[in-house]
C-alpha positions in Angstrom: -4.6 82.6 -14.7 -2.1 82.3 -12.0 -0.2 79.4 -13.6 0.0 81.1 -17.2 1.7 83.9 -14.7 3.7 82.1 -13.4 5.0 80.5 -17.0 5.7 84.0 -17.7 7.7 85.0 -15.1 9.7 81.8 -15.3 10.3 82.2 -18.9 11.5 86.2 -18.2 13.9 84.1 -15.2 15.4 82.0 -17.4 16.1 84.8 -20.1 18.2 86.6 -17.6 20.2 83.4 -18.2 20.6 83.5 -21.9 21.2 86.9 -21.6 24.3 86.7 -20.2 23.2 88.8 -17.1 23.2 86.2 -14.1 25.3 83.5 -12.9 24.7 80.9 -9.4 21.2 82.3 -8.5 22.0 85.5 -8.2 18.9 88.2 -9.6 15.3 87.8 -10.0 12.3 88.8 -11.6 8.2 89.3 -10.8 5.2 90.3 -12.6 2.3 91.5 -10.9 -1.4 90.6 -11.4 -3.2 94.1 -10.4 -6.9 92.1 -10.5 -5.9 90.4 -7.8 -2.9 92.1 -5.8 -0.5 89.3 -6.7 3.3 89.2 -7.3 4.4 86.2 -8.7 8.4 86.0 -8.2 11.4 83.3 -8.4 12.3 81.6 -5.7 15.2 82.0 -3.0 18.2 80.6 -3.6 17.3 78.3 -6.5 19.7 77.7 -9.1 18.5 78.8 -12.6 19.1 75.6 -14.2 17.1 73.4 -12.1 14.0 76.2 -11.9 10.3 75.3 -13.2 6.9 76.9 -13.6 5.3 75.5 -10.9 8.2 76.9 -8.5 7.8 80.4 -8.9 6.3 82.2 -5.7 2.8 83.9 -5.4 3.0 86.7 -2.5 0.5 89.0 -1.5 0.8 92.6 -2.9 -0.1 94.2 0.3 1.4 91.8 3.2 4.0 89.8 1.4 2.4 86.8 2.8 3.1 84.1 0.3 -0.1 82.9 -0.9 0.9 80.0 -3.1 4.5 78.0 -3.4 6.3 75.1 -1.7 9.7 78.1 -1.7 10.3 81.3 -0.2 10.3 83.8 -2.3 12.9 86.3 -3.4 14.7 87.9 -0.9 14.5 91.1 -2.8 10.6 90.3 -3.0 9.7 93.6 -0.2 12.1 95.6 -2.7 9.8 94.8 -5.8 6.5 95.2 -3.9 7.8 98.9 -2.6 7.9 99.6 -6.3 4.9 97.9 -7.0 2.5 99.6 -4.5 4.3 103.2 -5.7 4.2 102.8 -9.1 0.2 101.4 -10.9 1.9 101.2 -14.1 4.5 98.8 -13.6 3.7 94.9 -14.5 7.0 93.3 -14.3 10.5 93.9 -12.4 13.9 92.9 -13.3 17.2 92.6 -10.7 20.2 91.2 -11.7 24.4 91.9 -10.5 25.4 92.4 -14.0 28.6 93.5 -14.3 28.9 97.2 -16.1 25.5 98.4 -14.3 26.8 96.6 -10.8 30.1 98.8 -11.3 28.0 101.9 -11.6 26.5 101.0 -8.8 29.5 100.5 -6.5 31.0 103.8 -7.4 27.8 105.3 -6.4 27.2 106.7 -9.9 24.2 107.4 -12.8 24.7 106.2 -15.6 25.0 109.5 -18.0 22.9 109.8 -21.6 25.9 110.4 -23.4 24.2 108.6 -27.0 21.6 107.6 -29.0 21.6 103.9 -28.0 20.5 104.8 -24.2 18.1 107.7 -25.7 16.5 104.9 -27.8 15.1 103.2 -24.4 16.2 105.7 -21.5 15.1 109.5 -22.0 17.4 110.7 -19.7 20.4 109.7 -17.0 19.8 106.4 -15.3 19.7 107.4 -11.6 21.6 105.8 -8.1 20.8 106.1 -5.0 21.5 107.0 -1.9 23.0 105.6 0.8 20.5 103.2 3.2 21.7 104.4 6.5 22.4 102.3 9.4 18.8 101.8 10.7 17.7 101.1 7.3 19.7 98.4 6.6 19.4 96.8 10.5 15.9 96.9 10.3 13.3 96.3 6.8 16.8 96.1 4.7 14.6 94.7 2.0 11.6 97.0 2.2 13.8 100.0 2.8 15.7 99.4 -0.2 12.9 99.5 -2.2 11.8 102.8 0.1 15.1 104.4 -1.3 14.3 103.4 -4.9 11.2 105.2 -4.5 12.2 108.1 -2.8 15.1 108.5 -5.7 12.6 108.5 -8.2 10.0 111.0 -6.8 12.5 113.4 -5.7 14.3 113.5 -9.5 10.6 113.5 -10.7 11.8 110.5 -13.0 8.8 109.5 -15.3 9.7 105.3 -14.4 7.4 104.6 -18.2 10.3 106.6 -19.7 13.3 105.6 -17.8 12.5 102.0 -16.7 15.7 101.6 -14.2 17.8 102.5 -11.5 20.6 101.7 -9.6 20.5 101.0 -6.1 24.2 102.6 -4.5 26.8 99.2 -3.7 24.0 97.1 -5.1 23.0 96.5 -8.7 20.2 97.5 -11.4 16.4 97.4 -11.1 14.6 97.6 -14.3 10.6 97.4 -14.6 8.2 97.4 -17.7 4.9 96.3 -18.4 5.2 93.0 -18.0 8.3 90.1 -16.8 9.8 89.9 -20.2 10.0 93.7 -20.6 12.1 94.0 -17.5 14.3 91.9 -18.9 14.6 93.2 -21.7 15.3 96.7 -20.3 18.4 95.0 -18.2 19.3 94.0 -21.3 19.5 97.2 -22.3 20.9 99.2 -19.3 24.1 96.7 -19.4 24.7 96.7 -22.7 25.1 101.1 -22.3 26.5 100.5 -18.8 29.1 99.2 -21.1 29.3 101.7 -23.6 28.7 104.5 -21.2 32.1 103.4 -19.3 33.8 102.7 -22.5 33.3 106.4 -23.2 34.2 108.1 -20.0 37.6 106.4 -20.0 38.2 107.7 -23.4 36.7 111.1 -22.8 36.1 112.1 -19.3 34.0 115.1 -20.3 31.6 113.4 -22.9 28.3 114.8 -23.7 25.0 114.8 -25.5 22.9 117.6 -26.6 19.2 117.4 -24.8 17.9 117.7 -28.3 19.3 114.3 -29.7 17.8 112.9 -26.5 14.3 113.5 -27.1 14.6 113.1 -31.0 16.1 109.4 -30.6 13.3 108.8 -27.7 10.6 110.1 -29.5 11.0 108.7 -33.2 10.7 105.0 -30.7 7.8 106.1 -28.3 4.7 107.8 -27.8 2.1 108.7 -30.7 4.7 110.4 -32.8 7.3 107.4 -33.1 7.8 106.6 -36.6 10.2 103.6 -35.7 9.4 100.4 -37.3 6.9 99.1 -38.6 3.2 99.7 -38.8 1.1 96.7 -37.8 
């Protein structure tokens, strides 16, 4: 089981790649295996071109301990397991530096609803956060990074199955889904409306989008109303 994991979390690596949304070895992505309180992650460092299967990471959910690899993991690896111990229903995290979330990020603001493309996969603002303060960042950066992310997201009273990122202030994006690829996918996503969404404010500083066309765009594509696609 733990080598058709780590397949999958390779694969959702490399995708970052073809996506356009990593260069060097900057991001990362992990899926977890709940069974057994496993995150399987990239590797430090390791330049995307020369990755493999057998050199993604196995860490501990719990302890971070890694469990099985000949790397260390991620150094962003206490951020994902923050999110992972917080949140049951997330499989699979996402980080990259792309550029239109990243510049979100650095100016210390969300990323604003403002059309139907983010309603189709956001239902609402993409959040930042706060500020890690000096103690946070000397000691447990990592961990208290993903602390932050956390507290963001519970004090907004985000629902993270309906919007499925964030951005972490002077950092970059985290996206989540079900699984690896899904994460992926929804960076995908967020930098593609990063883009849009910046497009729009420097043509109209005071853009909006009714609440209504919000939930009609998110709704027709989830829950047990969506009528989106097709039926299998």
């Amino acid at each position: 089981m733990l080598e058709e994991l780590k397949k999958e979390v390779w694969k959702a690596n490399i995708k970052l790649v073809e996506y356009g949304l990593v260069i060097f070895t900057w991001g990362n992505v992990s899926q977890i295996d709940r069974e057994k309180n496993l995150v399987v992650i990239k590797p430090s460092g390791i330049e995307y071109t020369n990755l493999k299967p057998e050199d993604m990471v196995v860490v501990d959910l719990l302890t971070g301990n890694v469990v099985e690899g000949k790397y260390k993991p991620s150094s962003d690896t206490l951020t994902h397991l923050e999110i992972y111990k917080t949140f049951p229903n997330i499989g699979g995290i996402a980080h990259t530096h792309s550029i239109n979330a990243v510049a979100f990020a650095q100016a210390g603001l969300p990323i604003q609803a403002l059309g139907t493309t983010q309603a189709d996969y956001f239902c609402g603002d993409i959040l930042c956060s706060r500020d890690l303060n000096p103690n946070e960042i000397l000691t447990d950066y990592e961990k208290n990074t993903g602390k932050v992310i956390v507290e963001t997201l519970k004090q907004a009273n985000v629902d993270v199955s309906a919007i499925p990122a964030i951005l972490v202030k002077n950092h970059g994006p985290f996206t989540w889904g079900s699984t690896a690829e899904e994460a992926v996918f929804n960076a995908k996503a967020l930098e593609t409306i990063a883009e849009m969404n910046l497009k729009t404010v420097i043509l109209n500083p005071s853009a909006k989008m009714p609440k209504s066309i919000l939930q009609k765009h998110y709704n027709r594509k989830h829950g047990k109303n969506a009528y989106y696609g097709q039926k299998v």
